[in-house]
PASE-989838 format. One record per residue (C-alpha): residue in three letters; x, y, z; chain. Coordinates in nm, 4 decimals. Each point is the difference from the previous one (the first is absolute). Example, Ala and Ser with C-alpha at 12.3 -4.5 7.8 and 13.67 -1.06 7.14 Angstrom:
node residu ALA | X 1.2300 | Y -0.4500 | Z 0.7800 | chaine A
node residu SER | X 0.1370 | Y 0.3440 | Z -0.0660 | chaine A
This chain:
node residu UNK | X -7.3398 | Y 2.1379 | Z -9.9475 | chaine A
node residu UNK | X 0.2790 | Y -0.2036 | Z -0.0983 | chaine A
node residu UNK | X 0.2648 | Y 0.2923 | Z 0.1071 | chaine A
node residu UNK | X -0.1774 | Y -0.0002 | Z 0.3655 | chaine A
node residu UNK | X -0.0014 | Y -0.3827 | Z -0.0269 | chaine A
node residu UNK | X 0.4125 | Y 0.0374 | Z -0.1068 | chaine A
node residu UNK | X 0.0703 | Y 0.2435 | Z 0.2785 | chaine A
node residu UNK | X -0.2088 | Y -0.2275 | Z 0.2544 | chaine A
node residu UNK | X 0.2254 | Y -0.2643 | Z -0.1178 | chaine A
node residu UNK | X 0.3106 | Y 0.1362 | Z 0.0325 | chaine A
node residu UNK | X -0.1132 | Y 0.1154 | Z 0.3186 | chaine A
node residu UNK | X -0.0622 | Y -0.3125 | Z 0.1214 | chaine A
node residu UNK | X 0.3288 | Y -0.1532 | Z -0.1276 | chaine A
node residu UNK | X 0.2173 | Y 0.3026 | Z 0.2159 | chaine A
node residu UNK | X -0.2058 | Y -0.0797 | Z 0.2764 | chaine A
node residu UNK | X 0.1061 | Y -0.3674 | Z 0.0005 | chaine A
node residu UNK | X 0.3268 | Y 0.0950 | Z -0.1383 | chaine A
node residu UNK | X 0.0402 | Y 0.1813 | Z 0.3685 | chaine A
node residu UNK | X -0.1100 | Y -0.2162 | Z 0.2210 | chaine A
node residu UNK | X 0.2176 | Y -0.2464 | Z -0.1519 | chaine A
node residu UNK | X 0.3447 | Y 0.1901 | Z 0.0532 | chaine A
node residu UNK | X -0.1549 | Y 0.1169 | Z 0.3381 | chaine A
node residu UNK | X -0.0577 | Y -0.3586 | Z 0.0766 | chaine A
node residu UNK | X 0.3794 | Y -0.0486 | Z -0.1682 | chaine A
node residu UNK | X 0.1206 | Y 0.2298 | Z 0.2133 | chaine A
node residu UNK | X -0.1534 | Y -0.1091 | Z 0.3014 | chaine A
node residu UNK | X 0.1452 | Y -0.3808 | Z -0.0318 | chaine A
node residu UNK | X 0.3419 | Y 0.1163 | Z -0.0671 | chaine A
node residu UNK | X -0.0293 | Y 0.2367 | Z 0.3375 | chaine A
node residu UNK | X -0.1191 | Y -0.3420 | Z 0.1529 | chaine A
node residu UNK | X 0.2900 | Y -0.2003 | Z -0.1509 | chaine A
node residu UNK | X 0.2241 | Y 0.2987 | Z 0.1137 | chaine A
node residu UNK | X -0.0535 | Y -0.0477 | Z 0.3237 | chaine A
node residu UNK | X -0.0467 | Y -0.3902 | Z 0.0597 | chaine A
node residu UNK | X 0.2747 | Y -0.0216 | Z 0.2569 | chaine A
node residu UNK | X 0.0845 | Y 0.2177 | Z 0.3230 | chaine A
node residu UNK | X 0.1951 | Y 0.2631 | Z -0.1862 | chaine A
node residu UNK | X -0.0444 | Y 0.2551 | Z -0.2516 | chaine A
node residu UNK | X 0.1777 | Y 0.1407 | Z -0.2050 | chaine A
node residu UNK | X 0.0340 | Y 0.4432 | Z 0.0009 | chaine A
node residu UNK | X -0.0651 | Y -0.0617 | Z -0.4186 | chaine A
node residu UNK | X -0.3363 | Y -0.1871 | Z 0.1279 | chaine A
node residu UNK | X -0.1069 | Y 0.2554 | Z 0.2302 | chaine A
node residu UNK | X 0.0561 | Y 0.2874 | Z -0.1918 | chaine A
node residu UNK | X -0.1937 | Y -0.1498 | Z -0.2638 | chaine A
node residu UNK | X -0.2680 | Y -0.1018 | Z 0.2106 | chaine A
node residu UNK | X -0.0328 | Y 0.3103 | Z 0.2270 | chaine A
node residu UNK | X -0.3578 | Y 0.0884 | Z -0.0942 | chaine A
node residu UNK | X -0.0979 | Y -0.3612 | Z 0.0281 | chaine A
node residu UNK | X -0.3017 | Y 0.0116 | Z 0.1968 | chaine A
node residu UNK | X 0.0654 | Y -0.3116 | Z 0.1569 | chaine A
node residu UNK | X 0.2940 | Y 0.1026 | Z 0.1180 | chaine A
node residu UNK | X 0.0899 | Y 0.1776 | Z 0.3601 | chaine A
node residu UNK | X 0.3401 | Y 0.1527 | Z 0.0633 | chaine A
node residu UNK | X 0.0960 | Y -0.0177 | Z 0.3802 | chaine A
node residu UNK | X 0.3319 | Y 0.1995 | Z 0.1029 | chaine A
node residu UNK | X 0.1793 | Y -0.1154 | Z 0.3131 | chaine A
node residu UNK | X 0.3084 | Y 0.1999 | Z 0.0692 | chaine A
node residu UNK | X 0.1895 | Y 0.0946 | Z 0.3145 | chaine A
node residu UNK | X 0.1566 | Y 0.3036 | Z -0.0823 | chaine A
node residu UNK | X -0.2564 | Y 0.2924 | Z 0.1061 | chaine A
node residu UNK | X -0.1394 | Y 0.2048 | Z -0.2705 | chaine A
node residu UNK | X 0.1393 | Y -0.2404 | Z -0.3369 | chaine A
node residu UNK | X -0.3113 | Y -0.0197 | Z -0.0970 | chaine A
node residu UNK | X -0.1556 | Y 0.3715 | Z 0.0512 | chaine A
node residu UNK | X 0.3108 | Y 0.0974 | Z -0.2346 | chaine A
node residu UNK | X -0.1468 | Y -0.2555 | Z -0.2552 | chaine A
node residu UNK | X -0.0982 | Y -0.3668 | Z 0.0000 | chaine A
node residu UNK | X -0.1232 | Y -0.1860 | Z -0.3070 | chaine A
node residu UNK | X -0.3542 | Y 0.1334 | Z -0.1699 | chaine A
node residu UNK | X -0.3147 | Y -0.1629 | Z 0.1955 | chaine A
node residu UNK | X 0.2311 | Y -0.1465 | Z 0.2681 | chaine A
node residu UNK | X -0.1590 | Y 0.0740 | Z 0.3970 | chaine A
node residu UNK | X 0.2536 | Y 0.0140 | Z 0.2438 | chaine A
node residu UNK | X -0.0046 | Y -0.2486 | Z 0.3020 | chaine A
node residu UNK | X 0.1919 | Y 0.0776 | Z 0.3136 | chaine A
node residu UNK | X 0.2048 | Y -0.3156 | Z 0.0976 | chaine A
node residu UNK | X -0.0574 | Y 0.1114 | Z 0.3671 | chaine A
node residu UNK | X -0.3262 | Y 0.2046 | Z 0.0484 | chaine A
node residu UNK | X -0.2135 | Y -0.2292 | Z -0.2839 | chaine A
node residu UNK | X 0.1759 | Y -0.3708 | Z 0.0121 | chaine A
node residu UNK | X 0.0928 | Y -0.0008 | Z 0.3785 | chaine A
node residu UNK | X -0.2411 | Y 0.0358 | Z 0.2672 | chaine A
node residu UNK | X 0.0419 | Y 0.3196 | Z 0.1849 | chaine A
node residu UNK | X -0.0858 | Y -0.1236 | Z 0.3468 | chaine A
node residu UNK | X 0.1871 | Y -0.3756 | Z 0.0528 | chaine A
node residu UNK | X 0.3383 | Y -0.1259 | Z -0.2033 | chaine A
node residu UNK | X -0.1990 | Y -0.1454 | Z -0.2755 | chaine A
node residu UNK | X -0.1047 | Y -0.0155 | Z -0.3748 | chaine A
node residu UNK | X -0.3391 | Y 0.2242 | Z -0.0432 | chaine A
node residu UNK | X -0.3170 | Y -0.1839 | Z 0.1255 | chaine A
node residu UNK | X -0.1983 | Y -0.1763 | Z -0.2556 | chaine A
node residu UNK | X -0.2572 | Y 0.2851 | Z 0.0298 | chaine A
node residu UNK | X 0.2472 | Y 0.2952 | Z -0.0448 | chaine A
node residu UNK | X 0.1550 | Y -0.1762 | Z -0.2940 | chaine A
node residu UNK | X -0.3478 | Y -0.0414 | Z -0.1742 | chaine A
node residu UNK | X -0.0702 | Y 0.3341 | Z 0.0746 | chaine A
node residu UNK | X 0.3550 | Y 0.1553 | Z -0.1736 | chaine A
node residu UNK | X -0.0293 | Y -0.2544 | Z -0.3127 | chaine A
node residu UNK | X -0.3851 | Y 0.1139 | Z -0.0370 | chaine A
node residu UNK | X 0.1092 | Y 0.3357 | Z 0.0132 | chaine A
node residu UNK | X 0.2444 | Y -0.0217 | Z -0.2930 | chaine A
node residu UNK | X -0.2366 | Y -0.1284 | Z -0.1972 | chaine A
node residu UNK | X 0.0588 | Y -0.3849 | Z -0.0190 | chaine A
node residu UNK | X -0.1984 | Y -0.2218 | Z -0.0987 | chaine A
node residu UNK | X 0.0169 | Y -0.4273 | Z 0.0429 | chaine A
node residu UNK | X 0.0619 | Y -0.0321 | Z -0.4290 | chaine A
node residu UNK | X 0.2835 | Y 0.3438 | Z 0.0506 | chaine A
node residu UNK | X 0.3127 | Y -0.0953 | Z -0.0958 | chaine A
node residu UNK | X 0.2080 | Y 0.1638 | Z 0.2847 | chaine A
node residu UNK | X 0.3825 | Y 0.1542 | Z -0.1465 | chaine A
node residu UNK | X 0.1816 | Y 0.1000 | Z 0.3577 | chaine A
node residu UNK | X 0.3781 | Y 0.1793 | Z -0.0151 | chaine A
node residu UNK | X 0.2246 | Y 0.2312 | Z 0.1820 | chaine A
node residu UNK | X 0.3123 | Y 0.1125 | Z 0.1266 | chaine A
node residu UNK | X 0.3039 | Y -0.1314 | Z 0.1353 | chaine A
node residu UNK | X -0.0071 | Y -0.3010 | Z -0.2418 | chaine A
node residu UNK | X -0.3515 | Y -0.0633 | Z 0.0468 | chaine A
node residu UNK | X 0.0746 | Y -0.1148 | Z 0.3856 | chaine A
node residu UNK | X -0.3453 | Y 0.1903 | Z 0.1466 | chaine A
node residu UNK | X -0.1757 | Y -0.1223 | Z -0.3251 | chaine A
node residu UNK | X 0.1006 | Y -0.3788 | Z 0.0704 | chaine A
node residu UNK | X -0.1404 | Y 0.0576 | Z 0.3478 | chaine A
node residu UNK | X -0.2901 | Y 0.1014 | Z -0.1325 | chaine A
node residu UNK | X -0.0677 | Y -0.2852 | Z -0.2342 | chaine A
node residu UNK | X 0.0721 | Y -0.2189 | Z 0.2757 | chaine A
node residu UNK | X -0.2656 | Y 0.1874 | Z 0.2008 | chaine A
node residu UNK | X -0.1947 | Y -0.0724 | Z -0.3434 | chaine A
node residu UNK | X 0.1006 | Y -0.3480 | Z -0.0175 | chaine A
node residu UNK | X -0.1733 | Y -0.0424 | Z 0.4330 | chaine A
node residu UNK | X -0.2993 | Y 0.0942 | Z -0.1029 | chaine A
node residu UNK | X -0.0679 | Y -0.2187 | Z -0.2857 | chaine A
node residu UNK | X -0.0108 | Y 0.2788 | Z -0.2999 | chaine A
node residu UNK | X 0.0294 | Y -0.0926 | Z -0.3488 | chaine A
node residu UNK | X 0.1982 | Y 0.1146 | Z -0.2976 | chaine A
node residu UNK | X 0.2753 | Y 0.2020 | Z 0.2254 | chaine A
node residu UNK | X 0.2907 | Y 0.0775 | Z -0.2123 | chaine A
node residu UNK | X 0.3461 | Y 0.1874 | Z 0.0560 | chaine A
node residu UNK | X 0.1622 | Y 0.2483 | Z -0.2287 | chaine A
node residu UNK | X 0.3106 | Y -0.1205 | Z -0.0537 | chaine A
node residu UNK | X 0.2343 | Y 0.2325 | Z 0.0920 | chaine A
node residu UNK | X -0.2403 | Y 0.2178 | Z 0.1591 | chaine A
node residu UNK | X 0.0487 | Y 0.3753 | Z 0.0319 | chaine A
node residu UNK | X 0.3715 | Y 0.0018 | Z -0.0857 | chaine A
node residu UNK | X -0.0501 | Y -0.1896 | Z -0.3454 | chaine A
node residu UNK | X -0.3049 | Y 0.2454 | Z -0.1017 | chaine A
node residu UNK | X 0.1698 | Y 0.2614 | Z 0.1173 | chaine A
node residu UNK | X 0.3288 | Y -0.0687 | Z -0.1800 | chaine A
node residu UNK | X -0.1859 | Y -0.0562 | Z -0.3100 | chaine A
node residu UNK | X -0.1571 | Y 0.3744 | Z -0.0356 | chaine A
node residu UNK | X -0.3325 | Y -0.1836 | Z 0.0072 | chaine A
node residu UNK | X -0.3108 | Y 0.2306 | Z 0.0615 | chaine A
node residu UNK | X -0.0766 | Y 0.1109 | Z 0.3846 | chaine A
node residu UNK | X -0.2886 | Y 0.2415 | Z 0.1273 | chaine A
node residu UNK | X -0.0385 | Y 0.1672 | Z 0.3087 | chaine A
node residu UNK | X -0.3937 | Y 0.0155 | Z -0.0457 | chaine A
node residu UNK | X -0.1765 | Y -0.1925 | Z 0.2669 | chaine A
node residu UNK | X -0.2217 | Y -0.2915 | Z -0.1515 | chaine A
node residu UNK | X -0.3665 | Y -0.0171 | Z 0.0412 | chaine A
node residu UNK | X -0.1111 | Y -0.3511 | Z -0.0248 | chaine A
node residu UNK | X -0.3448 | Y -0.1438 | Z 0.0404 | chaine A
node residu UNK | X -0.0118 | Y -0.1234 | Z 0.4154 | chaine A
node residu UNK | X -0.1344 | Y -0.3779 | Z 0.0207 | chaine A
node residu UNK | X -0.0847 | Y -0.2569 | Z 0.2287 | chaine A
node residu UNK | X 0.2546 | Y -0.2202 | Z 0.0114 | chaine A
node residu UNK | X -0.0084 | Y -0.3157 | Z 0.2249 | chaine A
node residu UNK | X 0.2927 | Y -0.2463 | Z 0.1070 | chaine A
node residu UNK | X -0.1322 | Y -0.3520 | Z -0.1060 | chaine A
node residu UNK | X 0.2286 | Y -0.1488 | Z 0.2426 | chaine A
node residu UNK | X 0.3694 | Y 0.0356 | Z 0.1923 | chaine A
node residu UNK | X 0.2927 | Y -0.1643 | Z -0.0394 | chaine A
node residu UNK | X 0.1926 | Y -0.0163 | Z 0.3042 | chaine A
node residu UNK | X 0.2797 | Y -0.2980 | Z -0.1407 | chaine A
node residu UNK | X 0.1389 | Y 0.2778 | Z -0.1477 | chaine A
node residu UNK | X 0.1452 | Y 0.1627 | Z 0.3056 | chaine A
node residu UNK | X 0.2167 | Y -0.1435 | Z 0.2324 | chaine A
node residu UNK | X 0.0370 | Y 0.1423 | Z 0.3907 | chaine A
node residu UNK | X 0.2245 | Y -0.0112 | Z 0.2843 | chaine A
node residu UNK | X -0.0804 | Y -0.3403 | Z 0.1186 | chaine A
node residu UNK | X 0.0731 | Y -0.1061 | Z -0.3589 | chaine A
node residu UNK | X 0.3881 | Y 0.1083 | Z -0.0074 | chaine A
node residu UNK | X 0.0807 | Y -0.0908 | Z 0.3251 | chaine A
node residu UNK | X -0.1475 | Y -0.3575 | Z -0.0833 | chaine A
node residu UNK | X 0.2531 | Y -0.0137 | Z -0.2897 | chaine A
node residu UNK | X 0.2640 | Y 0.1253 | Z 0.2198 | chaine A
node residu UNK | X -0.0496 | Y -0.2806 | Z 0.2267 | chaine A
node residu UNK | X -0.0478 | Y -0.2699 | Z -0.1922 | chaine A
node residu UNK | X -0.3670 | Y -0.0884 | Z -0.0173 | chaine A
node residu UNK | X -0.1237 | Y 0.1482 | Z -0.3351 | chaine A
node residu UNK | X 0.1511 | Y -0.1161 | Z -0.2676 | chaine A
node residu UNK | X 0.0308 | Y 0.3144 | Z -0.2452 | chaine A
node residu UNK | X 0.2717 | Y 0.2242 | Z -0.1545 | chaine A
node residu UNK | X 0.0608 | Y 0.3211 | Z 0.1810 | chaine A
node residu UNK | X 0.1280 | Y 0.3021 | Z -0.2688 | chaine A
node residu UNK | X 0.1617 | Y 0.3004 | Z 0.1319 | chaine A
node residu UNK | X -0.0093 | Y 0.2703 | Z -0.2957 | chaine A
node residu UNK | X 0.1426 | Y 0.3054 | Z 0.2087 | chaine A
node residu UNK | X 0.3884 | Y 0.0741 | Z -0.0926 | chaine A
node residu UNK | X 0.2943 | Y -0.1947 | Z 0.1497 | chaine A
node residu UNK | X 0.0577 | Y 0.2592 | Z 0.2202 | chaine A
node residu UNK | X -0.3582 | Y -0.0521 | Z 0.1865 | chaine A
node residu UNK | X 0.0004 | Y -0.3486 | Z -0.0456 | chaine A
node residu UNK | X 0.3384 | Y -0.0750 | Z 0.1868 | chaine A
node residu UNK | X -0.1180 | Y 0.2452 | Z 0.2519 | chaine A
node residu UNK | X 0.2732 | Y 0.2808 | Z -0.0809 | chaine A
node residu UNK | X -0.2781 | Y 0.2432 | Z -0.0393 | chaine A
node residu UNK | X -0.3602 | Y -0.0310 | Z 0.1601 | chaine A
node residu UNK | X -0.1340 | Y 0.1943 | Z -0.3150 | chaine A
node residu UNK | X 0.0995 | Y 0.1828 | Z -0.3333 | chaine A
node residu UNK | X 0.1282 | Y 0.3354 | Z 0.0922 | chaine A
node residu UNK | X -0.2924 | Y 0.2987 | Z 0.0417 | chaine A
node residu UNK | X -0.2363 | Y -0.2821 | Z 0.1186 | chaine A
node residu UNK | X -0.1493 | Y 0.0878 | Z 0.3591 | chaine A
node residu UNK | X -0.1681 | Y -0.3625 | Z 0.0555 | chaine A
node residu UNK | X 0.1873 | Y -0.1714 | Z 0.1632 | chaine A
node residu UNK | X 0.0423 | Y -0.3010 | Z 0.2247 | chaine A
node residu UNK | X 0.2269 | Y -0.0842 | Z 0.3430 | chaine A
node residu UNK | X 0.1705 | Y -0.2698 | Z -0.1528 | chaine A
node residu UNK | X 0.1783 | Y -0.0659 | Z -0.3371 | chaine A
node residu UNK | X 0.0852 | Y -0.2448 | Z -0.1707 | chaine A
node residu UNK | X -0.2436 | Y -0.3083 | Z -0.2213 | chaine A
node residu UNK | X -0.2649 | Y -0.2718 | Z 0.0849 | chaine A
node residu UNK | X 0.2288 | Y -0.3326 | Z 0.0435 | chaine A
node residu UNK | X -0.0573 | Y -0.1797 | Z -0.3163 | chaine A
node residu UNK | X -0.0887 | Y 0.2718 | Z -0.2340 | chaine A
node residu UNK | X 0.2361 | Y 0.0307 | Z -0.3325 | chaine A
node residu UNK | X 0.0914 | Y 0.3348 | Z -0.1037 | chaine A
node residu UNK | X -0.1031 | Y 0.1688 | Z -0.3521 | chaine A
node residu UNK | X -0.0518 | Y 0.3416 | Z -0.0537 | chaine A
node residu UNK | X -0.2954 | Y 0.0852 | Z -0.1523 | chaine A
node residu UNK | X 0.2112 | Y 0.1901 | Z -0.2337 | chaine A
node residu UNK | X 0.1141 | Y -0.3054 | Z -0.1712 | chaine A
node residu UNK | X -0.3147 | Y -0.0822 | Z -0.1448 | chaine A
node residu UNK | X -0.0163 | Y 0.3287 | Z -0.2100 | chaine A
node residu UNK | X 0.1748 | Y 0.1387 | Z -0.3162 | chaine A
node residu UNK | X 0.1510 | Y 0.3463 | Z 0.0113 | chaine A
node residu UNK | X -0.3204 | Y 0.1613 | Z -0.1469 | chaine A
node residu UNK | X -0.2298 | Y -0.1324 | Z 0.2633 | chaine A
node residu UNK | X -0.1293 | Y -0.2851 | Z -0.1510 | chaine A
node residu UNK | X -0.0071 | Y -0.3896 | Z 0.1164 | chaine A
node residu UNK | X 0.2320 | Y -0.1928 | Z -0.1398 | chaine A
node residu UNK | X -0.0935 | Y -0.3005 | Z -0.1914 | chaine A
node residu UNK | X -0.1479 | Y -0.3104 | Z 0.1481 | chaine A
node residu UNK | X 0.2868 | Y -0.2135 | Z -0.0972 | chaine A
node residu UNK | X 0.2202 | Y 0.2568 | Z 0.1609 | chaine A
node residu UNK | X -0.1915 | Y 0.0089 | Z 0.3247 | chaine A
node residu UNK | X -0.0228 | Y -0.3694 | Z 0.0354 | chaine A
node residu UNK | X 0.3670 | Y -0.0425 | Z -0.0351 | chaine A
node residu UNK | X 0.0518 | Y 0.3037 | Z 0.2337 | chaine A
node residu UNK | X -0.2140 | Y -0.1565 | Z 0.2984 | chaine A
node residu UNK | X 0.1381 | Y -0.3529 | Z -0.0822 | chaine A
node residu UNK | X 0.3466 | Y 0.1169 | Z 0.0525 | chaine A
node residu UNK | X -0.1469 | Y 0.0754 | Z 0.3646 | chaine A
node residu UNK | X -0.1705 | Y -0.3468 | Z 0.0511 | chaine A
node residu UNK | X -0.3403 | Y 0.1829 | Z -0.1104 | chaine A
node residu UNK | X -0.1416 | Y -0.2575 | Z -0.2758 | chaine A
node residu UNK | X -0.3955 | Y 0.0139 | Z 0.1021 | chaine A
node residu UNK | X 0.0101 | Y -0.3754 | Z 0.1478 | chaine A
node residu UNK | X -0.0588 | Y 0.0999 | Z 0.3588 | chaine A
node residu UNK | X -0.1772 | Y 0.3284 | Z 0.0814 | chaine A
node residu UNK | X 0.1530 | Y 0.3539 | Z 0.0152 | chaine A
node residu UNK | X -0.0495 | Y 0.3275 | Z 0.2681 | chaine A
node residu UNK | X 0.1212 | Y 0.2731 | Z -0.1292 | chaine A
node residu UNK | X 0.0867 | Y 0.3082 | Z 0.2437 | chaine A
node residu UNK | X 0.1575 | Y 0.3191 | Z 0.0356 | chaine A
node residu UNK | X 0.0179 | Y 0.2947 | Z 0.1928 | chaine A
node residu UNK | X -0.3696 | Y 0.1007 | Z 0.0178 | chaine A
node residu UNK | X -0.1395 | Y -0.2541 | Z -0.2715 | chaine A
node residu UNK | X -0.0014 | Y 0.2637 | Z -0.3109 | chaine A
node residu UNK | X 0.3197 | Y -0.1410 | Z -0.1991 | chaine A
node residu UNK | X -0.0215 | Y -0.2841 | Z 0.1426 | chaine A
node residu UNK | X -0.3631 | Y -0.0378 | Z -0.1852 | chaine A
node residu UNK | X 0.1943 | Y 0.1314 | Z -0.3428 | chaine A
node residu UNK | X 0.1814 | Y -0.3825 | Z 0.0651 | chaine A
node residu UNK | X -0.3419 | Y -0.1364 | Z 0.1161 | chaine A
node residu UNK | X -0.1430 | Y 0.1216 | Z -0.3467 | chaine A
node residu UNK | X 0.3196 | Y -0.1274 | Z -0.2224 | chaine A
node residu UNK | X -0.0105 | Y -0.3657 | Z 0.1582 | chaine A
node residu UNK | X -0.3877 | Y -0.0412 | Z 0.0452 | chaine A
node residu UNK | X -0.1207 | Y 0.1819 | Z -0.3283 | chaine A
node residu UNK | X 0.2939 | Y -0.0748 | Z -0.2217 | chaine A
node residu UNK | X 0.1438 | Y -0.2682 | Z 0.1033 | chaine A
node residu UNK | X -0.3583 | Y -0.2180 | Z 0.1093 | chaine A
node residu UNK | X 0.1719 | Y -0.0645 | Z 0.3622 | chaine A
node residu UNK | X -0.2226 | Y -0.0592 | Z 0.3367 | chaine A
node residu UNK | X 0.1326 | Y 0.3263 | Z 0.1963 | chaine A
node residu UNK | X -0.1312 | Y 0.1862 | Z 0.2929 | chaine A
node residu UNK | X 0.1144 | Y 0.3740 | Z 0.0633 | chaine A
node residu UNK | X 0.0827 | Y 0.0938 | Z 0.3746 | chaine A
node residu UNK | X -0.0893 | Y 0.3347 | Z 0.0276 | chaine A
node residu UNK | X 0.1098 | Y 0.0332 | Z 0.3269 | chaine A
node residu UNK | X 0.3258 | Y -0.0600 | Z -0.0645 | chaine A
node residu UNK | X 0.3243 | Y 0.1324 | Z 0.1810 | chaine A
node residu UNK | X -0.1090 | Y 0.2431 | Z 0.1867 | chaine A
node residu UNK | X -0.2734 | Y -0.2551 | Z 0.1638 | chaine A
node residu UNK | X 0.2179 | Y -0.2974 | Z 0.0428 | chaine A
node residu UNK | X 0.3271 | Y 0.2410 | Z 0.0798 | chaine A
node residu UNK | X -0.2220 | Y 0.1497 | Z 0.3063 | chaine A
node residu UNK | X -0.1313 | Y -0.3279 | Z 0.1100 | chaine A
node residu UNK | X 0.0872 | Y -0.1297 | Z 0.2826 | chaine A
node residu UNK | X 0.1088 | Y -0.3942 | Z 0.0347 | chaine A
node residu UNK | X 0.0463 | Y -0.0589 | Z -0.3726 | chaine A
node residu UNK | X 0.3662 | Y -0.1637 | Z -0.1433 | chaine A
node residu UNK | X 0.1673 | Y 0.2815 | Z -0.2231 | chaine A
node residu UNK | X 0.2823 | Y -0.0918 | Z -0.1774 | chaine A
node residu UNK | X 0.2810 | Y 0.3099 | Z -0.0171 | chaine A
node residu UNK | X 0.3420 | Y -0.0990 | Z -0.1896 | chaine A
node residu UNK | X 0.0889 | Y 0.3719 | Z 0.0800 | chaine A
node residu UNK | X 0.0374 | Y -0.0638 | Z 0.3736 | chaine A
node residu UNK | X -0.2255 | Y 0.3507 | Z 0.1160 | chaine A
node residu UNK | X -0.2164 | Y -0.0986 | Z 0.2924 | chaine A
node residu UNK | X -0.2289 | Y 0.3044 | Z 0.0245 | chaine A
node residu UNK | X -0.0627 | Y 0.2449 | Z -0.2160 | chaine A
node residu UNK | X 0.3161 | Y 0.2189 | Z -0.1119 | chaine A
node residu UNK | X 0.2502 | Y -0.2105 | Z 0.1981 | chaine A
């Protein structure tokens, strides 16, 4: 009897022995990922987290068949996040639909990266951001950090339990339109315009980094807008740089958070890499223009400012 009661005991005390460094591990996963990056250390150590979904958004075509990061789905930037039918983000019911299907849940802590320095996955958690869902995070340095750092990949597809996930509501200050910009341009909003495409688009030498096929009739910048690359606000292994590096980088612009910011691009993906850097690092009030140069460079009757002197595009 007193063996079996010994055993019991000992039992017992393993039992609450585990839940405690579960319940360890589960707070420091939870500290780990109190802000709107993580860390690839974090995320491999939290991989079979079951509170945790892995969303890849990439834009080069097949990255992610050849091997994405274990448990991640893969979102298309422009069949899942854009409607198929108008120019638009997907519909509240679509996106519902896609983040039900990979399994998330309203307590998931969602981890999204990519390619190309994250650009695609920045869109996405903007896309995240409009419809209001919590705990979004960004590997920092995305694809091209994990990658570089032999972490583990898979090329299994990931079955995840489907849900029913609702958006609780939409938050539509976070993107700015057409009627926005040229308000700035004229003089009747007051907010910072910010131009992250190279100095060759901005001054209107190019219409578009070379390879790109959307394009727009004029070149040139939104009067107003201040150029920084969205290049500048990363570190040579893909990661943001630090807040007190950021601040003094948008300062140097006129960018100090006192009056509000749009932030725009060619079609609204790096420009939403900026978006993310002054809104979720830097606490700023900033709307993304998705539509960005190639709406307002086709529009008709709006100011464009073009230091390069090309009228049309290509002369």
């Amino acid at each position: 009897m007193t063996t079996w009661r010994g055993s019991l005991f000992k039992a017992l005390l393993a039992a609450v022995g585990g839940l405690m460094v579960a319940g360890s591990a589960a707070a420091q996963a939870a500290a780990g990922a109190a802000g709107p990056l993580v860390t690839t250390d974090w995320l491999e150590a939290n991989l079979k987290n079951p509170k945790i979904r892995i969303v890849e958004v990439s834009v080069n075509p097949g990255v992610f068949e050849k091997g994405h990061i274990p448990g991640a789905v893969n979102f298309s930037w422009h069949q899942d996040l854009n409607d198929r039918v108008r120019r638009d983000i997907v519909s509240k019911e679509g996106f519902e639909k896609l983040l039900s299907s990979a399994g998330v849940a309203p307590d998931s802590t969602v981890v999204i990266y990519g390619d190309t320095n994250n650009w695609f996955a920045a869109w996405a958690a903007w896309v995240f951001d409009v419809y209001n869902v919590n705990n979004v995070k960004l590997l920092d340095g995305g694809r091209k950090k994990w990658e570089a750092e032999n972490r583990p990949l898979d090329t299994r597809v990931s079955t995840l339990q489907p849900t029913a996930y609702k958006v609780t509501a939409v938050n539509t200050q976070l993107r700015a339109g057409l009627v926005d910009a040229v308000a700035v341009a004229n003089g009747k909003l007051d907010a910072r315009l910010v131009d992250i495409r190279s100095p060759d688009e901005y001054s209107g030498k190019v219409v578009a980094p070379q390879g790109f096929t959307e394009l727009a009739v004029r070149a040139g910048h939104i009067p107003g807008a201040v150029n920084v690359p969205w290049s500048r606000a990363v570190n040579a292994d893909g990661t943001f740089k630090s807040v007190p590096e950021l601040k003094a980088l948008y300062a140097s612009v006129g960018i100090d958070g006192s009056k509000p910011v749009i932030t725009y691009c060619r079609i609204g993906e790096r420009s939403s890499h900026t978006w993310f850097a002054l809104k979720k690092l830097l606490a700023y009030d900033v709307r993304n223009y998705d539509g960005s140069w190639t709406e307002y460079g086709n529009s008709v009757g709006v100011p464009v400012n073009n230091p390069s002197g090309t009228v049309w595009t290509g002369s």
